[in-house]
mmCIF file as gemmi writes it, N, C-alpha and C atoms, coordinates in Angstrom:
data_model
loop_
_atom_site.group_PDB
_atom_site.id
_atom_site.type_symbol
_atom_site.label_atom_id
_atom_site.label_alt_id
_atom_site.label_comp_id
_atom_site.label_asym_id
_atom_site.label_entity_id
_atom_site.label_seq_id
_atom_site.pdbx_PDB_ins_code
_atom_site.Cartn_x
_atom_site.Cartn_y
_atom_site.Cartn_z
_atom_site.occupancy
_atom_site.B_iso_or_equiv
_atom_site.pdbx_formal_charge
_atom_site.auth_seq_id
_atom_site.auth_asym_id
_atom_site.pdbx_PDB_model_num
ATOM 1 N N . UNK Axp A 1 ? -0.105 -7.58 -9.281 1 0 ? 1 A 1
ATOM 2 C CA . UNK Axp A 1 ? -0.819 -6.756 -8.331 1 0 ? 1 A 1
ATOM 3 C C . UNK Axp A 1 ? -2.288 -7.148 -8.365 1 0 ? 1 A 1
ATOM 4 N N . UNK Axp A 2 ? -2.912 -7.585 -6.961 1 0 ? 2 A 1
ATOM 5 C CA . UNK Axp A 2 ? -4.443 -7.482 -7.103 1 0 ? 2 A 1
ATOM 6 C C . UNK Axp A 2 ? -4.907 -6.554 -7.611 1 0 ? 2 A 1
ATOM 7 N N . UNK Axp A 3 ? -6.689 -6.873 -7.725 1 0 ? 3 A 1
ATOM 8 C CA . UNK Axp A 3 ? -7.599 -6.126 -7.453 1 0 ? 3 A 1
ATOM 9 C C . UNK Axp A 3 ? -7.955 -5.562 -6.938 1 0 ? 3 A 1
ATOM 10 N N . UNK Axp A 4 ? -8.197 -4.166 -6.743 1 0 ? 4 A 1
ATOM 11 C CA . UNK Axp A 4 ? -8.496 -3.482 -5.062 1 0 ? 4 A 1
ATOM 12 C C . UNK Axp A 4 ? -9.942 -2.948 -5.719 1 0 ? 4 A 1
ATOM 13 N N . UNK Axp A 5 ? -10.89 -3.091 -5.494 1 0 ? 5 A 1
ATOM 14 C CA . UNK Axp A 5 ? -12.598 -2.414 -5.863 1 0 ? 5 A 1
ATOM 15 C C . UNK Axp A 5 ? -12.498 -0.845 -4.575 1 0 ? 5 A 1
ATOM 16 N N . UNK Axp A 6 ? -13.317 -0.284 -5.9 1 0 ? 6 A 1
ATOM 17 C CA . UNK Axp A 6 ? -13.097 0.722 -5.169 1 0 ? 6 A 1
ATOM 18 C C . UNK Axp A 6 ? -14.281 1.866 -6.073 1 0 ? 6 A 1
ATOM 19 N N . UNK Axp A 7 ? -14.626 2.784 -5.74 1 0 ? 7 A 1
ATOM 20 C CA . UNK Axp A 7 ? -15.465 3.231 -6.476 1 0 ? 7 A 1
ATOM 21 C C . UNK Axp A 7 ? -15.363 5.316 -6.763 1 0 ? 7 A 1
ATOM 22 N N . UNK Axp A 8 ? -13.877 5.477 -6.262 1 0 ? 8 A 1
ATOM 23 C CA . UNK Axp A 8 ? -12.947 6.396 -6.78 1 0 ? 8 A 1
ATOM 24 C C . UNK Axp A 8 ? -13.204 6.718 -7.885 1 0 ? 8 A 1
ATOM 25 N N . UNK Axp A 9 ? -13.563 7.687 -8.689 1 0 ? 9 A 1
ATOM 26 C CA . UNK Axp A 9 ? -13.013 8.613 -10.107 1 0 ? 9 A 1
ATOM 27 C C . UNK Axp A 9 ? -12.246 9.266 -9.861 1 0 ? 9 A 1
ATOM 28 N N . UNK Axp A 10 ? -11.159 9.137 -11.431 1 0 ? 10 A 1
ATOM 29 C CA . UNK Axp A 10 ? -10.361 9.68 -11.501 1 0 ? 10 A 1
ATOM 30 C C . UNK Axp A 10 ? -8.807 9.078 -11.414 1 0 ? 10 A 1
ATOM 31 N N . UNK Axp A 11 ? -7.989 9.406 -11.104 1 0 ? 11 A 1
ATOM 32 C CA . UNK Axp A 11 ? -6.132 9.162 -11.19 1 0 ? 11 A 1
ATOM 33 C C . UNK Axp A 11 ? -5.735 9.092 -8.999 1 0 ? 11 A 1
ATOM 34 N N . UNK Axp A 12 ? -5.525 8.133 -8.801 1 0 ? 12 A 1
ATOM 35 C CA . UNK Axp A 12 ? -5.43 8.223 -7.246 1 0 ? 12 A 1
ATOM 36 C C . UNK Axp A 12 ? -3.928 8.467 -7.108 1 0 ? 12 A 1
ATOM 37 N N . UNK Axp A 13 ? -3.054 8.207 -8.096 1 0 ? 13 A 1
ATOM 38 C CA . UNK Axp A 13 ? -1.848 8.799 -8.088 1 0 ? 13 A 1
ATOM 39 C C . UNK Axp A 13 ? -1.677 10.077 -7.892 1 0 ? 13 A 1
ATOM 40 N N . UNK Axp A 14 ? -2.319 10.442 -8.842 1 0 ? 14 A 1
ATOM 41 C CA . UNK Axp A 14 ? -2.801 11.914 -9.265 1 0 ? 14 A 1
ATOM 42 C C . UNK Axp A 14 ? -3.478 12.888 -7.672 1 0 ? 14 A 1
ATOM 43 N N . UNK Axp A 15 ? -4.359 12.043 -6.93 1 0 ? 15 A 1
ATOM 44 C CA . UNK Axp A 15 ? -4.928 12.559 -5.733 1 0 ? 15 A 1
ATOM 45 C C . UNK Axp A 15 ? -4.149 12.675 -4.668 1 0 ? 15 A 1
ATOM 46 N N . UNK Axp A 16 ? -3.234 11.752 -4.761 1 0 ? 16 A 1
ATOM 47 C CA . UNK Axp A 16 ? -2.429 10.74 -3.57 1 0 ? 16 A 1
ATOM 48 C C . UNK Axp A 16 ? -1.511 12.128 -3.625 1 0 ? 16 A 1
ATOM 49 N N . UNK Axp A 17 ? -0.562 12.767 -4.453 1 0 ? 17 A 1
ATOM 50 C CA . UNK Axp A 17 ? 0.285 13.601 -4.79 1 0 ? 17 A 1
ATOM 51 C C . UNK Axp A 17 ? 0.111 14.666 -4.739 1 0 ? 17 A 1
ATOM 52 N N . UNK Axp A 18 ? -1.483 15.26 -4.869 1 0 ? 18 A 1
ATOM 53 C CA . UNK Axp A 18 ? -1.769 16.438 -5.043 1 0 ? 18 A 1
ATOM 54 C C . UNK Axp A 18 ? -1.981 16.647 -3.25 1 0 ? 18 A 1
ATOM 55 N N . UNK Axp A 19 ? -2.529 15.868 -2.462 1 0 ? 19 A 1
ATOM 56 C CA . UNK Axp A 19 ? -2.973 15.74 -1.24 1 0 ? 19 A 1
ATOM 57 C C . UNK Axp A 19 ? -2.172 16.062 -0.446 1 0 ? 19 A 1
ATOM 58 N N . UNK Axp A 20 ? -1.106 15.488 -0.444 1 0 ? 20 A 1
ATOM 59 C CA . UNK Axp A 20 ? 0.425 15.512 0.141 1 0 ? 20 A 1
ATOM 60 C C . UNK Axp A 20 ? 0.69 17.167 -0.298 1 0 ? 20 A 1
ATOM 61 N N . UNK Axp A 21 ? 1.238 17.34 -1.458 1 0 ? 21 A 1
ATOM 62 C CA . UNK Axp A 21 ? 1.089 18.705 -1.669 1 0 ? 21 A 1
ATOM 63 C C . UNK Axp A 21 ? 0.58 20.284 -1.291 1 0 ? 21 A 1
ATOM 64 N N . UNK Axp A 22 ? -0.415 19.873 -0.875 1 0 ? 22 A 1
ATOM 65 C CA . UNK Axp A 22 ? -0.96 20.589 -0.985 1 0 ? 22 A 1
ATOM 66 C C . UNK Axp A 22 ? -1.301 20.8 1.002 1 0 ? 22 A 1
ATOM 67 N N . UNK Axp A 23 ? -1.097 19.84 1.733 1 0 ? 23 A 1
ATOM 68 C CA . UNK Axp A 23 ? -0.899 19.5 2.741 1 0 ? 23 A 1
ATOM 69 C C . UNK Axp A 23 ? 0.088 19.99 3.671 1 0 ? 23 A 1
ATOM 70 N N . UNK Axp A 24 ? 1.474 19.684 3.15 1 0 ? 24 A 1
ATOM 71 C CA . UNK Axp A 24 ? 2.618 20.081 3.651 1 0 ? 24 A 1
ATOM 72 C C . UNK Axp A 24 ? 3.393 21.372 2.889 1 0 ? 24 A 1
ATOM 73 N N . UNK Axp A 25 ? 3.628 22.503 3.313 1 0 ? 25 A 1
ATOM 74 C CA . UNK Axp A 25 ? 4.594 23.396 2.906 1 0 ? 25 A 1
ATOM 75 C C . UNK Axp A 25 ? 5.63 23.073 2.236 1 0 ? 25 A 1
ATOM 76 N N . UNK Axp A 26 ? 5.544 23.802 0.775 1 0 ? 26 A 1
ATOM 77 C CA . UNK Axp A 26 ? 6.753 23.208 0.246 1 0 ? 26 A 1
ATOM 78 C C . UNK Axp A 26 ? 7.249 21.765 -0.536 1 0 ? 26 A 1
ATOM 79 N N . UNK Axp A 27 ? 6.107 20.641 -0.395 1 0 ? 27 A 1
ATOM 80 C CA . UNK Axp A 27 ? 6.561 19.159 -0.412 1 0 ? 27 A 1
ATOM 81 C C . UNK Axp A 27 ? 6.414 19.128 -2.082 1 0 ? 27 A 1
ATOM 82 N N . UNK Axp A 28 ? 7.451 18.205 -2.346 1 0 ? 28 A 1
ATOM 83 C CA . UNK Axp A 28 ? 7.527 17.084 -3.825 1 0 ? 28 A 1
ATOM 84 C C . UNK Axp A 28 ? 7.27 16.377 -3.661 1 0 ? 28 A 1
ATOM 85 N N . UNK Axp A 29 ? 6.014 15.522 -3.998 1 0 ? 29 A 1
ATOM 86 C CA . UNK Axp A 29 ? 5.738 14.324 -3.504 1 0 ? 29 A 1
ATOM 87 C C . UNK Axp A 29 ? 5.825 13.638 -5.684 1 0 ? 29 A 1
ATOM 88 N N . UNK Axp A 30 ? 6.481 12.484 -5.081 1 0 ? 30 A 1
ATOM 89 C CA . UNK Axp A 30 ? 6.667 11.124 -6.268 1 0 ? 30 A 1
ATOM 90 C C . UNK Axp A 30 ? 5.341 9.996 -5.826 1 0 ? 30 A 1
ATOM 91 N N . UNK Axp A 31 ? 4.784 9.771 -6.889 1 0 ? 31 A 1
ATOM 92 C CA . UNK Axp A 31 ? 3.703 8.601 -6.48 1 0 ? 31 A 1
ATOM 93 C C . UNK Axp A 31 ? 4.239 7.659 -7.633 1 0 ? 31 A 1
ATOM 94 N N . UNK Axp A 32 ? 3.756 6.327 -7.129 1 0 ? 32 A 1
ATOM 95 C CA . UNK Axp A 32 ? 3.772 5.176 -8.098 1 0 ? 32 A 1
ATOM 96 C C . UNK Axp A 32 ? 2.879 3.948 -7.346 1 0 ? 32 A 1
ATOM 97 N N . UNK Axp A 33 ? 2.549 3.16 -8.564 1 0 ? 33 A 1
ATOM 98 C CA . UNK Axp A 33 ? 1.282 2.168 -8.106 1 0 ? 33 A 1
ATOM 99 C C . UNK Axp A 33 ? 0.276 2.011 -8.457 1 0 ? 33 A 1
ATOM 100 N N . UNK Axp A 34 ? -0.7 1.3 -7.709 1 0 ? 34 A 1
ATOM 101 C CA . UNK Axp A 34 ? -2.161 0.754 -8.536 1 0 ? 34 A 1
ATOM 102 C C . UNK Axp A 34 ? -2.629 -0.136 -7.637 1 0 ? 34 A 1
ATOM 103 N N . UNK Axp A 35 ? -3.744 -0.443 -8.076 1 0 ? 35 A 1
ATOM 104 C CA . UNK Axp A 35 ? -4.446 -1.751 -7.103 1 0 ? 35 A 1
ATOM 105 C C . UNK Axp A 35 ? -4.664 -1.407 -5.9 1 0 ? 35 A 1
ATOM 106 N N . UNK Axp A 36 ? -4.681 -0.129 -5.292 1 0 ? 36 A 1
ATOM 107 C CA . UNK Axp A 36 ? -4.789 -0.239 -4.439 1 0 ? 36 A 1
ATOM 108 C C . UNK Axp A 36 ? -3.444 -0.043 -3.147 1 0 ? 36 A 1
ATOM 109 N N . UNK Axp A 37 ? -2.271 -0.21 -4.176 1 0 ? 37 A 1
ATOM 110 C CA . UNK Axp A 37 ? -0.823 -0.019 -3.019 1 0 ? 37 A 1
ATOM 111 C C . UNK Axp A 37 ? -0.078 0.64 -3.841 1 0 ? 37 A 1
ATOM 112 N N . UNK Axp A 38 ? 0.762 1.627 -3.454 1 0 ? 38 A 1
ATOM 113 C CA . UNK Axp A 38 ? 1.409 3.124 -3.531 1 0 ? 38 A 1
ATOM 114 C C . UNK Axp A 38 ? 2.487 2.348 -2.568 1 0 ? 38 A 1
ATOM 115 N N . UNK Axp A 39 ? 3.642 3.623 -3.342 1 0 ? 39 A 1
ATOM 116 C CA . UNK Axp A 39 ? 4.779 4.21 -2.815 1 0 ? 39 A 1
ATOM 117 C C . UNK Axp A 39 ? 5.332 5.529 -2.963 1 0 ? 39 A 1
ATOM 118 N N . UNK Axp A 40 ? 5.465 5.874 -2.076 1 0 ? 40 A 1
ATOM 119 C CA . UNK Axp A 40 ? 4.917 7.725 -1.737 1 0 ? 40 A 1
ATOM 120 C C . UNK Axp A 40 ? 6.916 8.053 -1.089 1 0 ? 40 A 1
ATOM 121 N N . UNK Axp A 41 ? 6.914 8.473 -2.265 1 0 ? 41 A 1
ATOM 122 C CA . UNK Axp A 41 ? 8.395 9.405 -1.71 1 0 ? 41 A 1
ATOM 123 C C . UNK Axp A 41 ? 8.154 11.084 -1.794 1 0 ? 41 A 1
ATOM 124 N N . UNK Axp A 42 ? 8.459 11.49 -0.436 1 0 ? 42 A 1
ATOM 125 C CA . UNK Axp A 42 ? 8.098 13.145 -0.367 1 0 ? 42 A 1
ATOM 126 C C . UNK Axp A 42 ? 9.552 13.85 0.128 1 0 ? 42 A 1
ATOM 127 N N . UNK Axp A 43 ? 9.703 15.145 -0.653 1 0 ? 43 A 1
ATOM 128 C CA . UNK Axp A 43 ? 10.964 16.229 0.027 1 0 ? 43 A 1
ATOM 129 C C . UNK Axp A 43 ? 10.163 17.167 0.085 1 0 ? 43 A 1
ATOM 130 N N . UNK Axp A 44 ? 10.179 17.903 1.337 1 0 ? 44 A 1
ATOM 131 C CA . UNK Axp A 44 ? 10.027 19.014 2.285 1 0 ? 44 A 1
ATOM 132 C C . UNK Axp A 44 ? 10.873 19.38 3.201 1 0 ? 44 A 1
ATOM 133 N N . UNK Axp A 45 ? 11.297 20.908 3.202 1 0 ? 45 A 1
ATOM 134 C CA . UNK Axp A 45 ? 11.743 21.169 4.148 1 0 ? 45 A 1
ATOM 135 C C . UNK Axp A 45 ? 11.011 21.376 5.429 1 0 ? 45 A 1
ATOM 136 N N . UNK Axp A 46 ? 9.884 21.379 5.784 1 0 ? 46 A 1
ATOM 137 C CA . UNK Axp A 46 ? 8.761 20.466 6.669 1 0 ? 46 A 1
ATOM 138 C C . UNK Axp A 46 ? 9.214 19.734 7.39 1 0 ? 46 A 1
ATOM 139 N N . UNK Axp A 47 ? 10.083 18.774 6.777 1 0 ? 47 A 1
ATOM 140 C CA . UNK Axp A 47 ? 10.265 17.428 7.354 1 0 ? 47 A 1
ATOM 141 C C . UNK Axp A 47 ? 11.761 18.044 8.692 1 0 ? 47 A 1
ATOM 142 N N . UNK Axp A 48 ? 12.251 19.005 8.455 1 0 ? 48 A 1
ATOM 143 C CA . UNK Axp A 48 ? 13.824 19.496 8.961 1 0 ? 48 A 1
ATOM 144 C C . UNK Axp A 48 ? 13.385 19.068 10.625 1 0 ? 48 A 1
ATOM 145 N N . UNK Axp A 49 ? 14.067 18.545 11.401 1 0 ? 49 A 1
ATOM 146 C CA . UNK Axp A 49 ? 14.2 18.497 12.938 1 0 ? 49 A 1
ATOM 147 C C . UNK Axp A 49 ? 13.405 17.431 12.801 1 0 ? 49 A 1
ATOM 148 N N . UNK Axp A 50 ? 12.249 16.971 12.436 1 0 ? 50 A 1
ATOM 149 C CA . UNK Axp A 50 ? 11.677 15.937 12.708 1 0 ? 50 A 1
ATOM 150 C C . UNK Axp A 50 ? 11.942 14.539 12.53 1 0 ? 50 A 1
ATOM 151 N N . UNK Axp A 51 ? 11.379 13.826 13.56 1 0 ? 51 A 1
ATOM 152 C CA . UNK Axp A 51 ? 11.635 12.141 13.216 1 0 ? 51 A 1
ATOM 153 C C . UNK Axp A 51 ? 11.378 11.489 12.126 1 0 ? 51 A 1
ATOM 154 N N . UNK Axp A 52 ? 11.742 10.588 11.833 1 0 ? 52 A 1
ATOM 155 C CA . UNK Axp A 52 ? 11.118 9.81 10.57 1 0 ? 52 A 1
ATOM 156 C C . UNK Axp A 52 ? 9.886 9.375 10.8 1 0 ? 52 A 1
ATOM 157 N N . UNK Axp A 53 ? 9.038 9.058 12.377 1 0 ? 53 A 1
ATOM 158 C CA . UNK Axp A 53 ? 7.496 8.938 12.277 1 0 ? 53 A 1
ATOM 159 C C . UNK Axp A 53 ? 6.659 9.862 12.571 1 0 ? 53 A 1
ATOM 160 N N . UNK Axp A 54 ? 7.236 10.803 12.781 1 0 ? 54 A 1
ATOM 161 C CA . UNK Axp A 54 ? 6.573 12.744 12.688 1 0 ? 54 A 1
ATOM 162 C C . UNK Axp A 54 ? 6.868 12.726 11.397 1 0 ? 54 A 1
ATOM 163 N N . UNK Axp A 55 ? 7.213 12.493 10.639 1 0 ? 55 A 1
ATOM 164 C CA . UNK Axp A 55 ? 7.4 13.133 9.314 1 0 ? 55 A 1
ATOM 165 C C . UNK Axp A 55 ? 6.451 12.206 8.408 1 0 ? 55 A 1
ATOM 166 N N . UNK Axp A 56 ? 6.698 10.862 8.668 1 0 ? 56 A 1
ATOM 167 C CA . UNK Axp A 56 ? 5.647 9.973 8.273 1 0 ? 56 A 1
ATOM 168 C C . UNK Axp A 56 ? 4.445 10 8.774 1 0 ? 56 A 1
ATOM 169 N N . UNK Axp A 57 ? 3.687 10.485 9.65 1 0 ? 57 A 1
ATOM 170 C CA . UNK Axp A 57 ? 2.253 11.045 10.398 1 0 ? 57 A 1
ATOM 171 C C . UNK Axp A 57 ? 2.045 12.319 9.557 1 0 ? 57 A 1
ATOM 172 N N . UNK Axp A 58 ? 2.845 13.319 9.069 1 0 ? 58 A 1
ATOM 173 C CA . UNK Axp A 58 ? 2.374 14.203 8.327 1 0 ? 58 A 1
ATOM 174 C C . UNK Axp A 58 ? 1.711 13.804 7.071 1 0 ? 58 A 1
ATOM 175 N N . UNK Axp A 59 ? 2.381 12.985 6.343 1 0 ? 59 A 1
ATOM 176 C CA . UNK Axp A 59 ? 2.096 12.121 5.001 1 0 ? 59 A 1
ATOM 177 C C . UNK Axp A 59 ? 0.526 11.537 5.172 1 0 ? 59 A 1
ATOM 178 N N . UNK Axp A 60 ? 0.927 10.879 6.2 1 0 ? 60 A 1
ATOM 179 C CA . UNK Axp A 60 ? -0.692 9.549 6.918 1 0 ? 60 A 1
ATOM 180 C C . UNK Axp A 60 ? -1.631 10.619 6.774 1 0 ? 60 A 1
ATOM 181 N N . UNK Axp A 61 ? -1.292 11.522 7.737 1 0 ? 61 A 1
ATOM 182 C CA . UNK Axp A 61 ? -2.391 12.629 7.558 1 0 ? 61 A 1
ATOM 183 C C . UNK Axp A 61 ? -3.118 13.392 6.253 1 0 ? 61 A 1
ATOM 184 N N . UNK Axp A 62 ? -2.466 13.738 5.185 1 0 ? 62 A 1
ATOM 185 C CA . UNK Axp A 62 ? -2.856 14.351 4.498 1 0 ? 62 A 1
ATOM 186 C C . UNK Axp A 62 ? -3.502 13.435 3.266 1 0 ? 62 A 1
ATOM 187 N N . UNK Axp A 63 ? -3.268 12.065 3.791 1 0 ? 63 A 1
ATOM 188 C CA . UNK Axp A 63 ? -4.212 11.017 2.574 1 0 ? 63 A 1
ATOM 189 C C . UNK Axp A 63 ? -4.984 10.295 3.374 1 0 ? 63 A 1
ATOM 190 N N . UNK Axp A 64 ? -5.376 10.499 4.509 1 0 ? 64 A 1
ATOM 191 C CA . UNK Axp A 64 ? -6.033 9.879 5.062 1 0 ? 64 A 1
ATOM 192 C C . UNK Axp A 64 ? -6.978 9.653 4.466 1 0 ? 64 A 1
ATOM 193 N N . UNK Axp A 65 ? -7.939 10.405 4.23 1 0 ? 65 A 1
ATOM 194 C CA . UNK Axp A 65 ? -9.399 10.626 3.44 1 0 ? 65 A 1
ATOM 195 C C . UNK Axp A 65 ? -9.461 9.489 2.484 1 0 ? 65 A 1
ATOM 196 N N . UNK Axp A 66 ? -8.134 9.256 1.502 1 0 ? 66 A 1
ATOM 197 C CA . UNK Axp A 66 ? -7.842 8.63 0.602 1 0 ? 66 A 1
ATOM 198 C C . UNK Axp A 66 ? -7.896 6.872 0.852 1 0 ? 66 A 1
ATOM 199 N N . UNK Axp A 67 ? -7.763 6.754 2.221 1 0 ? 67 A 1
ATOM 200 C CA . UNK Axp A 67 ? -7.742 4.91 3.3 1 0 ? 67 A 1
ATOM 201 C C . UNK Axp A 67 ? -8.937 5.106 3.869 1 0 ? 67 A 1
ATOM 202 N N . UNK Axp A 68 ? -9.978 6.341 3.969 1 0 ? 68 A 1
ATOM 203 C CA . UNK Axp A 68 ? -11.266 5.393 4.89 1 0 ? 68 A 1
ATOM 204 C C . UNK Axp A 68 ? -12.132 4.743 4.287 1 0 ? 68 A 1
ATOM 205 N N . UNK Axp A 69 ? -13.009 3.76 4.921 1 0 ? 69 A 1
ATOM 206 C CA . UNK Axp A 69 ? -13.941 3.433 4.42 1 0 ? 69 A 1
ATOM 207 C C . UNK Axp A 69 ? -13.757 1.579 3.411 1 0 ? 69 A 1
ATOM 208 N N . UNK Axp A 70 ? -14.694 1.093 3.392 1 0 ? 70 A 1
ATOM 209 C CA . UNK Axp A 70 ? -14.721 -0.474 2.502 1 0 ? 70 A 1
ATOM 210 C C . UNK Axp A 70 ? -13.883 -0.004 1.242 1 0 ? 70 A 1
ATOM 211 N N . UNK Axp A 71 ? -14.584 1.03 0.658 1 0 ? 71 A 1
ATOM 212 C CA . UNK Axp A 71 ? -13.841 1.135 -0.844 1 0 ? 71 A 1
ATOM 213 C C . UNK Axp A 71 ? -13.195 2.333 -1.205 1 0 ? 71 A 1
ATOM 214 N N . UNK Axp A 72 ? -12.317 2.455 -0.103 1 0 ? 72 A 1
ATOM 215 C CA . UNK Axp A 72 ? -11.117 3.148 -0.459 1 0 ? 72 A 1
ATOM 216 C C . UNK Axp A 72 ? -10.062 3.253 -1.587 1 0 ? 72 A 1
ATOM 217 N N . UNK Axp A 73 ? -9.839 4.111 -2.343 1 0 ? 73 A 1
ATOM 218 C CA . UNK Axp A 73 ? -8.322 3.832 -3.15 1 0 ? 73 A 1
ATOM 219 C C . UNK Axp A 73 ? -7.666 3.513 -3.049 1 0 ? 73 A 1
ATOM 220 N N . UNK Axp A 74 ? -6.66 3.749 -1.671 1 0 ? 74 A 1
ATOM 221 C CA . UNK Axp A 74 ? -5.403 3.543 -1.019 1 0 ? 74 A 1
ATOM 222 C C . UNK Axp A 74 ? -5.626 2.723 0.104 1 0 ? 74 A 1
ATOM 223 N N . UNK Axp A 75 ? -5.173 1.144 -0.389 1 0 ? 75 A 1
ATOM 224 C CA . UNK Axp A 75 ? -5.349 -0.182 0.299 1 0 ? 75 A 1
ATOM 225 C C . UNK Axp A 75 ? -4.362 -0.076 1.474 1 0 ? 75 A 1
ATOM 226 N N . UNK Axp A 76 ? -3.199 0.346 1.154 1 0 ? 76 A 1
ATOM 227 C CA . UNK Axp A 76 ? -1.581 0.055 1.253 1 0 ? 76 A 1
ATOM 228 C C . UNK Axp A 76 ? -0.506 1.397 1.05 1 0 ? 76 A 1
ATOM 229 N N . UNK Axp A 77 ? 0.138 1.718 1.804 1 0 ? 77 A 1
ATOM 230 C CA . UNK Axp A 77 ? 1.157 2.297 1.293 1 0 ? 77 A 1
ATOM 231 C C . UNK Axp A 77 ? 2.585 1.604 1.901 1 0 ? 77 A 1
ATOM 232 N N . UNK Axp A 78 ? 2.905 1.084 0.491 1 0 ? 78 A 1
ATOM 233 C CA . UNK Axp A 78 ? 4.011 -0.098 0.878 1 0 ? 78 A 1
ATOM 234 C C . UNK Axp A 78 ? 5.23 0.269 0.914 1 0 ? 78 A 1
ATOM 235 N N . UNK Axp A 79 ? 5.745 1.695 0.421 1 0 ? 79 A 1
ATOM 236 C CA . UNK Axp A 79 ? 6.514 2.412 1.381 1 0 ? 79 A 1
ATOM 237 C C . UNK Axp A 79 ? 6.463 3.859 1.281 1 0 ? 79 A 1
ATOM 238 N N . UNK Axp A 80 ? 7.117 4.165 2.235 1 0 ? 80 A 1
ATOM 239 C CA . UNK Axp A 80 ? 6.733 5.578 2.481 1 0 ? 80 A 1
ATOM 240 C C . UNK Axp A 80 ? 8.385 6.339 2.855 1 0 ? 80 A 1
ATOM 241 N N . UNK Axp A 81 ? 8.898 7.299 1.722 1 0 ? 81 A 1
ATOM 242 C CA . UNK Axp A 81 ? 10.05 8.001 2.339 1 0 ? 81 A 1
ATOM 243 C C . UNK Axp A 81 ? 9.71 9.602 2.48 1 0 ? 81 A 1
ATOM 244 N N . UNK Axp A 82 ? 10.696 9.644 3.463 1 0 ? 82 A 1
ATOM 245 C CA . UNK Axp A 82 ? 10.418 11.181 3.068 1 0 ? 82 A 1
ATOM 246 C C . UNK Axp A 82 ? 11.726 11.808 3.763 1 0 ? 82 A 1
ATOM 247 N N . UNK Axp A 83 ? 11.968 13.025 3.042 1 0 ? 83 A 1
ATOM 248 C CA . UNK Axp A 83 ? 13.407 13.481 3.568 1 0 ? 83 A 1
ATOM 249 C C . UNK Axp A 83 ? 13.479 15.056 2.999 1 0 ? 83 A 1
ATOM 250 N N . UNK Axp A 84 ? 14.463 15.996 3.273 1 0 ? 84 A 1
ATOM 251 C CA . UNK Axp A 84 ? 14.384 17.39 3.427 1 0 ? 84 A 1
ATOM 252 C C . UNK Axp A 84 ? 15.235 17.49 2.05 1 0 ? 84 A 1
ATOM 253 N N . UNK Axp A 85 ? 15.479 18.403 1.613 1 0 ? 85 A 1
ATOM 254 C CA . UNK Axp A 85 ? 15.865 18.505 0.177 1 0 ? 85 A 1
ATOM 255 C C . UNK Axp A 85 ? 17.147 18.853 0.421 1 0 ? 85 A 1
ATOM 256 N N . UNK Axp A 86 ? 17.957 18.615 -0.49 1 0 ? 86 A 1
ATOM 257 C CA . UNK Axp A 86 ? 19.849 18.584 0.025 1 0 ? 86 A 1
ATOM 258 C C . UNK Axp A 86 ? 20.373 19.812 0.16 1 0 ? 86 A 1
ATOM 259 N N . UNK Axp A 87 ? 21.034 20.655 0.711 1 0 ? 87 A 1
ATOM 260 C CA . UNK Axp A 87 ? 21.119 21.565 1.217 1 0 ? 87 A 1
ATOM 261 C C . UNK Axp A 87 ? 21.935 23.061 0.464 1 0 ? 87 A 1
ATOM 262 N N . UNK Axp A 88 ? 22.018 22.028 -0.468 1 0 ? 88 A 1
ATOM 263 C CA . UNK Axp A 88 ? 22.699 23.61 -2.026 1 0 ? 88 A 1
ATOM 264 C C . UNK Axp A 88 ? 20.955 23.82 -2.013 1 0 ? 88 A 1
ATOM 265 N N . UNK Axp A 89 ? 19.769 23.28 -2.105 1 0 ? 89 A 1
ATOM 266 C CA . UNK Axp A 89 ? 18.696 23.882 -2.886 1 0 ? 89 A 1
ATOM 267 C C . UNK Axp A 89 ? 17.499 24.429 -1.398 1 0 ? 89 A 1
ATOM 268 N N . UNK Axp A 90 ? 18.209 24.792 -0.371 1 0 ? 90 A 1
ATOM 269 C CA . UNK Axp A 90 ? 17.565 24.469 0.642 1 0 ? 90 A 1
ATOM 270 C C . UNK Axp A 90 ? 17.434 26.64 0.745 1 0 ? 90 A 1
ATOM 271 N N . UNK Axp A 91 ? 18 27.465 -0.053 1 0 ? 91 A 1
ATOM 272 C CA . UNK Axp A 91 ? 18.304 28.85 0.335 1 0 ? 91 A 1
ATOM 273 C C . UNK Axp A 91 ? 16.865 29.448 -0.277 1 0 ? 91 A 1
């Protein structure tokens, strides 16, 4: 994995997860990565009726902050899932 410069304190895993969280109703968000590129798996029931790029625009959205700018944290998000939680845990 490159180098990604960046001038962030702190755990961007840690931000990346809490962001999402704290963002969407309900969401589990899984982070993993470094350098600059993440893979962001989220369950919400949030996500129910929606498309997979409505559901992925919710995600974009809530880390955005996290991609603007030259020296951003989040270079990349090299993949992105997201899906509603299975339906015994859904009551």
């Amino acid at each position: 994995m490159s180098s990604h410069p960046t001038n962030f304190q702190g755990s961007v895993v840690d931000a990346l997860r809490e962001a999402i969280e704290q963002a969407i109703p309900g969401a589990a968000a899984s982070v993993t990565g470094g350098g600059g590129h993440f893979s962001i798996d989220v369950v919400s029931s949030e996500f129910a009726g929606k498309g997979m790029l409505e559901s992925q625009r919710l995600v974009y959205s809530a880390i955005s902050h996290l991609m603007k700018g030259d020296m951003a944290p989040v270079h990349a998000v090299d993949s992105l899932k997201t899906r509603t939680p299975p339906a015994s845990s859904a009551r």
